[in-house]
C-alpha positions in Angstrom: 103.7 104.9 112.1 104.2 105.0 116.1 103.1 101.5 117.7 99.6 102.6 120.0 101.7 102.3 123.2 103.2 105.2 122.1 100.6 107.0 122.1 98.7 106.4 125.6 99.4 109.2 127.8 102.1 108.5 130.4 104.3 106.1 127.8 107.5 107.8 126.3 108.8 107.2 122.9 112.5 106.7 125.1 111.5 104.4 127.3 109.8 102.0 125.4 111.9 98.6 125.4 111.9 97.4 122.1 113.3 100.6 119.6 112.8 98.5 116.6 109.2 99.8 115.7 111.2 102.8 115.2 113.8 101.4 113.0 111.4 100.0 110.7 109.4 103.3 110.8 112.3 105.3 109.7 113.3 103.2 106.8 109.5 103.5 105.7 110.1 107.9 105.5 110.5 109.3 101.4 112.1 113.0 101.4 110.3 115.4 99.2 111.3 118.1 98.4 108.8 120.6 96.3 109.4 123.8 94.9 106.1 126.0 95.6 105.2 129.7 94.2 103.7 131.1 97.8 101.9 130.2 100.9 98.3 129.1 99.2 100.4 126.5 97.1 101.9 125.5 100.8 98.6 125.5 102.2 97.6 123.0 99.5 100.3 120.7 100.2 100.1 120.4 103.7 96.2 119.7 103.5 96.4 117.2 100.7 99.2 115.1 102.6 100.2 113.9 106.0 103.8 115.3 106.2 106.1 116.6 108.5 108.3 119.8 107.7 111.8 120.4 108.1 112.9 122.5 111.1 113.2 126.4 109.7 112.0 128.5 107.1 111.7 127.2 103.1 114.5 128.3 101.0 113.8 130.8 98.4 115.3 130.5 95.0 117.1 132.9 92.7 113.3 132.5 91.0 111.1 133.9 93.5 110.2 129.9 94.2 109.8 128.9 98.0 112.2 125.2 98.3 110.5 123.2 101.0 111.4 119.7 102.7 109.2 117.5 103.9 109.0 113.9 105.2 106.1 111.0 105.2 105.3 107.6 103.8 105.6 107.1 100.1 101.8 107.2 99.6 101.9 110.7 101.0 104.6 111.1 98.8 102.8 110.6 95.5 99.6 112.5 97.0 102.3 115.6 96.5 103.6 114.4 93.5 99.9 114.0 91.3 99.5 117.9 92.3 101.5 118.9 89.9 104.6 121.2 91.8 108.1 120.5 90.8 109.4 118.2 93.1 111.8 115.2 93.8 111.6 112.3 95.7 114.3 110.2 97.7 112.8 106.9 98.6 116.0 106.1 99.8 115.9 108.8 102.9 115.0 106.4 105.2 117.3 104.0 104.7 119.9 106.3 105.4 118.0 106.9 108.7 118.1 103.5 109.4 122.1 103.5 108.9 122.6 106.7 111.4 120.0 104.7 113.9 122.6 101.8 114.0 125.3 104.3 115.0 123.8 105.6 117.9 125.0 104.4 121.6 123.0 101.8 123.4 123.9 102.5 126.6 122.9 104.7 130.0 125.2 107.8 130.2 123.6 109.1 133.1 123.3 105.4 134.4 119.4 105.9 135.1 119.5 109.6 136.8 122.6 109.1 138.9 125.3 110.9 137.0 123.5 114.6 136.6 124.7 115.9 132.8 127.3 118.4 132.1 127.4 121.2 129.6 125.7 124.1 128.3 123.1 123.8 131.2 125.2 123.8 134.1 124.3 126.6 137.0 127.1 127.8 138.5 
């Protein structure tokens, strides 16, 4: 999904010049969201799949099922889907990522380390 200049030590994934690798990776992501009965079923889905898991725990439902939401290519996607767990798909998750992308600033707040940031992380 990442270009393989991304990946060489020393490169950062915010300094590379040209963000539209990302853009087009994002629109490329499916939300899944599966319900499973316990950690084995878990297990299986994270071994059968390359996916990324949403930040916290799984929700449990008023059934005892564990709710979990995860993220990957639409291939992935159906490797989850053929193993038989309830589940839904949004192939249209990443386009929404692609519309909050277009929102975000362009520009140098801290004008390239000279203006320190302010907040939370302030010593005084």
């Amino acid at each position: 999904m990442f270009p393989a200049t991304a990946r060489r030590p020393g490169v950062r994934l915010a300094s590379l010049q040209n963000p539209q690798w990302m853009v087009n990776a994002m629109a490329q992501v499916t939300k899944i969201t599966v319900r499973i009965p316990d950690q084995k079923a878990l297990n299986q889905i994270l071994s059968t799949a390359h996916l990324h898991t949403e930040c916290g725990s799984p929700r449990r439902d008023s059934d005892g099922t564990f709710i979990v939401t995860l993220y990957g290519t639409q291939d992935e996607a159906k490797k989850i889907a053929a193993l038989g767990y309830s589940h839904e798909l949004d192939d249209s998750f990443g386009e929404a990522l692609k519309q909050a992308q277009a929102q975000v600033s362009k520009t140098d707040r801290f004008q390239g380390g000279k203006i320190k940031p302010e907040g939370l992380g302030v010593k005084r």
